[in-house]
N, C-alpha and C positions, 0 to 999 in steps of 0.2 A: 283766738283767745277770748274768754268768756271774759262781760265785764261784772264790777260787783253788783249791778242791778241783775244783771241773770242769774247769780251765783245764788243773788239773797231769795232770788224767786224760785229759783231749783232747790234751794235745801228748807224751805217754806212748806213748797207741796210735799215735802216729804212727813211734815206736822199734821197735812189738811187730811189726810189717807188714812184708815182702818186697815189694819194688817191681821192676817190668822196664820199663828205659828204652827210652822210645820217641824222643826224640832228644837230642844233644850238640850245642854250638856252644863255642867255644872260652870264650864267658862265660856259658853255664849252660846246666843240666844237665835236661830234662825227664823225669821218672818215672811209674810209674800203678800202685799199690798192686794188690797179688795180687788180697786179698779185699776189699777197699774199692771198687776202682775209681778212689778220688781221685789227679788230679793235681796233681804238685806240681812247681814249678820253682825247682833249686837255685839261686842266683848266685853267680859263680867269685871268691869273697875276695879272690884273689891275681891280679891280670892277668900277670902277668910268668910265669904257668906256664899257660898255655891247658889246658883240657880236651880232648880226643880223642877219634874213633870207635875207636881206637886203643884207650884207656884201658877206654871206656864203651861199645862196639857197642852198636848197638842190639838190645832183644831181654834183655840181660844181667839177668842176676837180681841185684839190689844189697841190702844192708841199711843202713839209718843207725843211726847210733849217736849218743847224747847225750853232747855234748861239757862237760856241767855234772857229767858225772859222770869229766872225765878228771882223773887225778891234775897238781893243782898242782904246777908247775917249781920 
């Protein structure tokens, strides 16, 4: 069983990584970490705003950002 120090360190380096998407669909978003390799696949929160090759070519170098650290409205 992981404790919450390994947990908060595992979903951390997943903010420290550069990722290039390798495909878009209008309800999510697949990426593949520079240095990791791991794939990860977004899902689109909002359907009423589709995602795009437009927005997200593929190919595109993206980063994530942790949304626990965005300032409360």
């Amino acid at each position: 069983m992981a404790s919450n120090s390994d947990m908060k360190r595992t979903s951390g380096e997943i903010f420290d990584e550069k990722y290039r998407v390798v495909t878009v669909e209008s309800q999510c978003l697949v990426i593949r970490g520079v240095r990791s390799g791991k794939v990860l696949t977004i899902v689109n929160p909002n359907p009423e705003t589709p995602l795009t090759p437009a927005d997200y070519p593929p190919g595109k170098l993206i980063a994530l950002t942790d949304p626990s650290l965005a300032p409360l409205n």
